[in-house]
Residue frames relative to the residue before (quaternion, step in Angstrom):
aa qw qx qy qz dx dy dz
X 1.0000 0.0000 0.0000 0.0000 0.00 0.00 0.00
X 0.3073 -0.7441 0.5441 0.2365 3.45 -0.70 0.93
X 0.5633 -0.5374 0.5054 0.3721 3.62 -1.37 1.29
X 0.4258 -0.5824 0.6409 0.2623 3.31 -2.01 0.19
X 0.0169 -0.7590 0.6508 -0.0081 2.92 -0.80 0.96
X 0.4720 -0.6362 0.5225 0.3154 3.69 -1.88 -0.13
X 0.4238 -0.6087 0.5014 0.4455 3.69 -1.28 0.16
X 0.5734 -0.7232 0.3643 0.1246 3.34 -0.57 0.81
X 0.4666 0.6657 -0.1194 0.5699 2.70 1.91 -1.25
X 0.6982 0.5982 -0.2904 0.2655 3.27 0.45 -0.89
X 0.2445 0.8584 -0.4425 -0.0868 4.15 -0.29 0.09
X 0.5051 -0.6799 0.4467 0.2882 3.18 -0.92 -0.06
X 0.0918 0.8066 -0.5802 -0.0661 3.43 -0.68 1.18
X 0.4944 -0.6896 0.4532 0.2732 3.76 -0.57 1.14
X 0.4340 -0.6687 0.4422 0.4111 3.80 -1.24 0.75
X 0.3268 -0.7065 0.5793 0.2418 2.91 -1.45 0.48
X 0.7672 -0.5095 0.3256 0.2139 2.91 -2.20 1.71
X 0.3779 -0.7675 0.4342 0.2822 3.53 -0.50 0.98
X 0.2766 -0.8499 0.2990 0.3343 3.66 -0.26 0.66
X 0.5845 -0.7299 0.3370 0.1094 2.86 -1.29 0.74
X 0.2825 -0.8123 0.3036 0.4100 3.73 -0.26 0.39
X 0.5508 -0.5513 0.3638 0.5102 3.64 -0.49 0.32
X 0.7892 -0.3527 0.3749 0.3350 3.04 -2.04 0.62
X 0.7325 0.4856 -0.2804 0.3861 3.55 0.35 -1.80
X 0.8046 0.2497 -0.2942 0.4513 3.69 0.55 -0.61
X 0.4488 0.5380 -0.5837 0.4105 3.60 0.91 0.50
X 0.6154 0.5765 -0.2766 0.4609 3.77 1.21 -1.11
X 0.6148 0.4738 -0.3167 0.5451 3.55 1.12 -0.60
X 0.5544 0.4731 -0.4172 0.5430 3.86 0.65 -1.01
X 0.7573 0.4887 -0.3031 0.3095 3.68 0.05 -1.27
X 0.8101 0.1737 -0.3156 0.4626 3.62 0.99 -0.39
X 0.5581 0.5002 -0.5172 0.4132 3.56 0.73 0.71
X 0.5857 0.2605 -0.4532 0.6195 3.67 1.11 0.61
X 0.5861 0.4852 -0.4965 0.4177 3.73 0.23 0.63
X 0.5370 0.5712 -0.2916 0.5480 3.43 1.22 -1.04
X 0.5745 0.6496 -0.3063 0.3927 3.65 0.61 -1.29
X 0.7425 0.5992 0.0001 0.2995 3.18 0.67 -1.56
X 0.7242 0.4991 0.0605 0.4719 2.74 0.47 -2.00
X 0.7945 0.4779 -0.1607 0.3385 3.38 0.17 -1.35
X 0.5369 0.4169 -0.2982 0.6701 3.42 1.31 -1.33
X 0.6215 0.4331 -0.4754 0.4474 4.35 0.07 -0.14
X 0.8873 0.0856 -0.2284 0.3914 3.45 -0.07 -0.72
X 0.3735 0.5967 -0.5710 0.4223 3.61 1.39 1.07
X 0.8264 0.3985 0.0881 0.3879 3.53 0.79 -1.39
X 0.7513 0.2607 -0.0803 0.6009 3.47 0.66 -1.18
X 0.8190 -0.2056 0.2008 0.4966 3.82 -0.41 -0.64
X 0.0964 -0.7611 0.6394 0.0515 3.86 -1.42 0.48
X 0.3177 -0.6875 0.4578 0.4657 3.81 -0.82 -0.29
X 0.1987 -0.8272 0.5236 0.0448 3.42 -1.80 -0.26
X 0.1140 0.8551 -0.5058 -0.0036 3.26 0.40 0.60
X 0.7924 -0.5069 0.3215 0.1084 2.97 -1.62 1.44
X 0.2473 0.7789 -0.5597 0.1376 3.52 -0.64 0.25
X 0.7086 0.4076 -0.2220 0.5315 3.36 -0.88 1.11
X 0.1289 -0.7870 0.5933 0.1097 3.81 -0.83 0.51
X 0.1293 0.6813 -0.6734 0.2562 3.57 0.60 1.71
X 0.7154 0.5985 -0.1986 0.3010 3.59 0.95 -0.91
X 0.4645 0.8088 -0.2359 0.2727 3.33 1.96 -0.57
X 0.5875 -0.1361 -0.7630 0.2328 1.87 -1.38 2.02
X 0.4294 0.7390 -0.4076 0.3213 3.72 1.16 -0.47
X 0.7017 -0.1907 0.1888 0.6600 3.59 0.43 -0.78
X 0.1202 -0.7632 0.6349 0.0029 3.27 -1.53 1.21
X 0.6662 -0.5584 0.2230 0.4410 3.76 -1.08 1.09
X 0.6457 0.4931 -0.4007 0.4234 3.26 -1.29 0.26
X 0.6847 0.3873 -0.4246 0.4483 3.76 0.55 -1.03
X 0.1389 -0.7359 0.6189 0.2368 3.29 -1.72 0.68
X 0.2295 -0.7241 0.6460 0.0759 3.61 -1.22 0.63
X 0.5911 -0.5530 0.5846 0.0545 3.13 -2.23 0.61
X 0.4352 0.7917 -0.4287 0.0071 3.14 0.03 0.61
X 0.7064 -0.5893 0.3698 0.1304 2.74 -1.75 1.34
X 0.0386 0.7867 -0.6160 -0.0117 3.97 -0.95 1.24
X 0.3620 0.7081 -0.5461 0.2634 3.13 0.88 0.12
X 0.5316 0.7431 -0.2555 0.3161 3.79 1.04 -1.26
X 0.6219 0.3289 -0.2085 0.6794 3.27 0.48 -1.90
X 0.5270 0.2750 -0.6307 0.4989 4.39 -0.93 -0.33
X 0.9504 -0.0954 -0.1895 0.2276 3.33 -0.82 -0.04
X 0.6787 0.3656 -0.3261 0.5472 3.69 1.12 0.68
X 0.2113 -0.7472 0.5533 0.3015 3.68 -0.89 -0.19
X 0.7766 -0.4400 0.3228 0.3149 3.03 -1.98 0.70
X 0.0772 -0.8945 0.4370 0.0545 4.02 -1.15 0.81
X 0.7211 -0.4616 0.2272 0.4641 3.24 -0.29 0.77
X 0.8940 -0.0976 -0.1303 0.4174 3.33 -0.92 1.38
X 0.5471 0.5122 -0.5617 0.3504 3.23 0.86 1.36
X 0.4305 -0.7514 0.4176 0.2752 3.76 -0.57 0.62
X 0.1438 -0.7915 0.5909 -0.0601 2.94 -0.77 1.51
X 0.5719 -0.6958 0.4107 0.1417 3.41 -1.58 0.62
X 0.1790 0.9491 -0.2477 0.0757 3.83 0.07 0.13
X 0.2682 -0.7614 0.4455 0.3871 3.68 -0.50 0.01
X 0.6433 -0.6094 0.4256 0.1834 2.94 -1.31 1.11
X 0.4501 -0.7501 0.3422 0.3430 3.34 -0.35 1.75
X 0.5700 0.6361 -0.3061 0.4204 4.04 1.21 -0.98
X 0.7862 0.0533 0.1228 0.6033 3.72 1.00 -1.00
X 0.3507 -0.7802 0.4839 0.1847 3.41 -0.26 1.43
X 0.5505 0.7734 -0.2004 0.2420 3.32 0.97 -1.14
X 0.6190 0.5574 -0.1123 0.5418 3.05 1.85 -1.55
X 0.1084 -0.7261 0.6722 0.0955 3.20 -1.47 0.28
X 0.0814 -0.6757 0.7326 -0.0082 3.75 -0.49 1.07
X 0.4526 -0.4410 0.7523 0.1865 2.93 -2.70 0.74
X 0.5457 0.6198 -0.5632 0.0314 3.15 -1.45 -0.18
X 0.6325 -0.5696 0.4717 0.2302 3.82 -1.80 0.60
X 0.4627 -0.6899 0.5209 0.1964 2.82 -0.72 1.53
X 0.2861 -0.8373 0.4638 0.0443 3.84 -1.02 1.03
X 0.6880 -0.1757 0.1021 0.6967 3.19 1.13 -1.67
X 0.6979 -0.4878 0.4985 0.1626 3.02 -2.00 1.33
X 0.7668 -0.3596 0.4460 0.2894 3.11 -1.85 0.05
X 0.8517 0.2430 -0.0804 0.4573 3.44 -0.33 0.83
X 0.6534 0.5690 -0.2557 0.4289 3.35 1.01 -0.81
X 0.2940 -0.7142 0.6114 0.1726 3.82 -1.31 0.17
X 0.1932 -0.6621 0.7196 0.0806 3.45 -0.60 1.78
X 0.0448 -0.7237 0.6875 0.0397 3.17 -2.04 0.70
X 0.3420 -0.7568 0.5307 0.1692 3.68 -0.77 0.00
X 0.0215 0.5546 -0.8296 0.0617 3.98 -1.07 1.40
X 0.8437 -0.0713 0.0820 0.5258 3.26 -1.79 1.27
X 0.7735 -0.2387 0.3222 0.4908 3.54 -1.60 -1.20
X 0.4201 0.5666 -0.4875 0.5146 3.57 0.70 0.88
X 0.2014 -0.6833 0.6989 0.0640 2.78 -1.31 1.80
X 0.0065 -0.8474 0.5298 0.0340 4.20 -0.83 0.82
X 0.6076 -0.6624 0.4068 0.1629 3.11 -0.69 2.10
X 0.4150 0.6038 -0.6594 -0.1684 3.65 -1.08 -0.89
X 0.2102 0.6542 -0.7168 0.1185 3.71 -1.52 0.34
X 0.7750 -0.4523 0.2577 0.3584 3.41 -1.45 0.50
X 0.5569 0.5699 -0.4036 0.4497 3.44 0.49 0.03
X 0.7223 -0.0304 0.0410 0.6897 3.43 1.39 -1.32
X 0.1564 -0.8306 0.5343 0.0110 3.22 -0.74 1.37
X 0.6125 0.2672 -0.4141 0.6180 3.45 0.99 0.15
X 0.6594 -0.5517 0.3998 0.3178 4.01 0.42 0.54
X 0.0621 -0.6367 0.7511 0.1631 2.88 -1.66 0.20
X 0.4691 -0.5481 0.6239 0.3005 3.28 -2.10 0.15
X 0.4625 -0.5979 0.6345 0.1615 3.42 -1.04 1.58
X 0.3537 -0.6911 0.6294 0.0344 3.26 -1.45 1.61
X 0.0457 0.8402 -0.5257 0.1251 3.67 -0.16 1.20
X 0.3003 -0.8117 0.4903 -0.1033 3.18 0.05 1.67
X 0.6016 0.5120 -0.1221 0.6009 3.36 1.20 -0.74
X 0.7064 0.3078 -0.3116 0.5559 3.48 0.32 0.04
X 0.4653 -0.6515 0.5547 0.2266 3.66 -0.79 1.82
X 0.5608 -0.6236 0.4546 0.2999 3.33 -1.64 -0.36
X 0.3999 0.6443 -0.2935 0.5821 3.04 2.32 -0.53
X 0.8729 0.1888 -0.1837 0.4107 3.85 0.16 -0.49
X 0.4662 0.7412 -0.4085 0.2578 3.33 0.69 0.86
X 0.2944 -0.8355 0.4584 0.0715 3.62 -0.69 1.13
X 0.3785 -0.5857 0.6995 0.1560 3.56 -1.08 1.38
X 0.2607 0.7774 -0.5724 0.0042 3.03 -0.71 1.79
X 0.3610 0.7521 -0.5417 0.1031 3.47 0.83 1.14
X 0.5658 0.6218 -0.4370 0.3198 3.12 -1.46 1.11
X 0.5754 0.4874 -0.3069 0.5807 2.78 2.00 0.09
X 0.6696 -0.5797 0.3265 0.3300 3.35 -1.41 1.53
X 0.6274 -0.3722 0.5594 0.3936 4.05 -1.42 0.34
X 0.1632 -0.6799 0.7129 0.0544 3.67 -1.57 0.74
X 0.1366 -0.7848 0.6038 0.0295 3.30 -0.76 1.24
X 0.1750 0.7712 -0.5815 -0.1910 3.26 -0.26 0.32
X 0.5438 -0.6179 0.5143 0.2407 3.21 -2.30 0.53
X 0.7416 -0.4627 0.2244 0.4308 3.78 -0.82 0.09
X 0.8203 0.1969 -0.1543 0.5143 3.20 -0.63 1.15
X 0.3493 0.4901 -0.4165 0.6814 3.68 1.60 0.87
X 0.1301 0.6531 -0.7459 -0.0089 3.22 -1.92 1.00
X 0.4870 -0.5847 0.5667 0.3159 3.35 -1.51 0.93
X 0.0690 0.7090 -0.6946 -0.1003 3.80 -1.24 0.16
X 0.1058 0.8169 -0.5608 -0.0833 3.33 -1.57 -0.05
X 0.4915 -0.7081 0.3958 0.3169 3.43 -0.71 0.66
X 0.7372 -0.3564 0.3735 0.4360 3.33 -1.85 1.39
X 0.8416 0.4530 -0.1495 0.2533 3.33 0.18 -1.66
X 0.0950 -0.9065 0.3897 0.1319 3.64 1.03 0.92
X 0.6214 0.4434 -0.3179 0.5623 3.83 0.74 -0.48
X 0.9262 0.0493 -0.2102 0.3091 3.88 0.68 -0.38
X 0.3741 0.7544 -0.3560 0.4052 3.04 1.58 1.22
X 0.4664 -0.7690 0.4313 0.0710 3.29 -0.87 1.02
X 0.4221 0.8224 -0.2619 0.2774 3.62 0.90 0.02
X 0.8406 -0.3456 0.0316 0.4159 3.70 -1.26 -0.14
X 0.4632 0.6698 -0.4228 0.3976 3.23 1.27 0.36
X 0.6714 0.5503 -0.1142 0.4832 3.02 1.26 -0.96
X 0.8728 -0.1646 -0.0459 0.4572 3.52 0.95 -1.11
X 0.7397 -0.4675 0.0619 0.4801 2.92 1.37 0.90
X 0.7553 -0.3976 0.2287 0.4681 3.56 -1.34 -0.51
X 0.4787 -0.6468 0.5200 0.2864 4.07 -1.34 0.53
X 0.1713 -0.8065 0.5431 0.1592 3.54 0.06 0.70
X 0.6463 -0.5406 0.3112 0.4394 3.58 -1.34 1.79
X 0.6077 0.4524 -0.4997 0.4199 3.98 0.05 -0.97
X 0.8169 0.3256 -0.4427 0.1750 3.29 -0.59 -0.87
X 0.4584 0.7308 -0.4197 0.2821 3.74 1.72 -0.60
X 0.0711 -0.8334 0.5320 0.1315 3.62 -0.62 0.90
X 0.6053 -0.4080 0.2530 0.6349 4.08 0.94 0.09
X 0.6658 -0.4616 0.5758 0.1102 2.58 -2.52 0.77
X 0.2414 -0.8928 0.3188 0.2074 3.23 -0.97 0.57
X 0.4642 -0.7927 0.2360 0.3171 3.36 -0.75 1.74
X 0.8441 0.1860 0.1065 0.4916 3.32 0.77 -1.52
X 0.2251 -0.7277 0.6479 -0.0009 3.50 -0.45 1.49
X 0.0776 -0.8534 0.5145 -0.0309 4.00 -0.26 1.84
X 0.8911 -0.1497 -0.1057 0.4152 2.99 1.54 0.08
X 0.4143 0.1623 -0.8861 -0.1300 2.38 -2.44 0.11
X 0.8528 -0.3570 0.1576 0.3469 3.47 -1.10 1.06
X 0.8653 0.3979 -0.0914 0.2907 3.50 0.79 -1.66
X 0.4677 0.5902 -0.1714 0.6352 2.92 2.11 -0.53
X 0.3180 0.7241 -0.5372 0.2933 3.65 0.85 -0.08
X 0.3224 0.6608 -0.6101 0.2952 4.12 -0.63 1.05
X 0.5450 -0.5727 0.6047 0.0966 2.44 -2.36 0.58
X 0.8949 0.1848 -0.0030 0.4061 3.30 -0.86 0.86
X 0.3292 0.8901 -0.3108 0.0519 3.36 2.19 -0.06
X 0.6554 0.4799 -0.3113 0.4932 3.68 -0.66 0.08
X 0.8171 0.4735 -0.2603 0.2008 3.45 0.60 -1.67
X 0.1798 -0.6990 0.6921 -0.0049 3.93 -1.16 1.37
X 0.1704 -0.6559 0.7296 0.0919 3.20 -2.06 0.51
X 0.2974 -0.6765 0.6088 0.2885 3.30 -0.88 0.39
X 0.5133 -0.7168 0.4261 0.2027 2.89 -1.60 0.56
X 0.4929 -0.8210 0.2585 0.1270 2.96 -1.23 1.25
């Protein structure tokens, strides 16, 4: 019987460690699919915003921060008495809250703390039902001039009528500057809602 032997020849070579890319381009990989992401969201679909200021009172008060939603206006526009976000026609930079009042075309006027529509539907006007405006923050504004606006102009104004800055003051928000409405108010904790702030009139 022949002895057992080994193939000498034979050796052992151990696997080798698969390599690895470096840190710096995993960090690079990591923000060009974040960027990807991210950017088309808070270009297009939804951004935060936190409050500031007590035009909005009682409706929204500083400090809360909200979600709001542009996806809407890209393919709808802004409607009476929902509260939209925007830059401030005087100072792009800014962003202001306030409630959209009068439409395209239409002529806002003022009796006392009456806000009074007219536009082709109603040519001798109506008075705009504003449920949303307390009784504590209303403003006797007759004596200011009629607002016409031209296509693609909207009147807004804040909840907070005695301490709100707004188209009374400097006029109308032109459609470009309207960036979206806001969807979800996450905090302060108890105020947590959908859709917060947002009213239709009735049709």
């Amino acid at each position: 019987m022949e002895p057992y032997t080994t193939n000498s020849s034979a050796s052992f070579i151990p696997p080798q460690p698969a390599k690895k890319e470096s840190f710096f381009g995993e960090i690079i990989k990591f923000t060009i699919i974040a960027l990807i992401i991210v950017l088309p969201v808070r270009l297009f679909i939804a951004q935060p915003f936190i409050v500031s200021g007590a035009s909005m009172d009682p409706t929204f008060a500083t400090g809360e921060y909200l979600i709001v939603d542009q996806l809407s206006y890209h393919i709808g526009d802004p409607a009476r008495g929902q509260v939209i976000i925007f830059k401030y026609p005087k100072d792009e930079t800014k962003y202001f809250i306030k409630r959209v009042i009068g439409l395209p075309g239409e002529t806002v006027s003022f009796e006392g703390t009456n806000v009074i529509i007219t536009n082709k539907a109603n040519p001798d006007g109506f008075t705009l039902n504003e449920p949303y405006v307390s009784l504590n923050n209303e403003k006797d504004d007759t004596g200011l001039a009629p607002v016409t606006l031209k296509a693609g102009e909207y009147f807004v104004m804040g909840d907070n009528r005695k301490e709100s800055f707004d188209s009374r003051a400097w006029g109308p928000v032109p459609r470009s500057l309207v960036i979206g409405t806001p969807f979800v108010r996450l905090f302060p904790a108890n105020k947590i809602s959908i859709l917060p702030g947002d009213y239709h009139e009735a049709k």
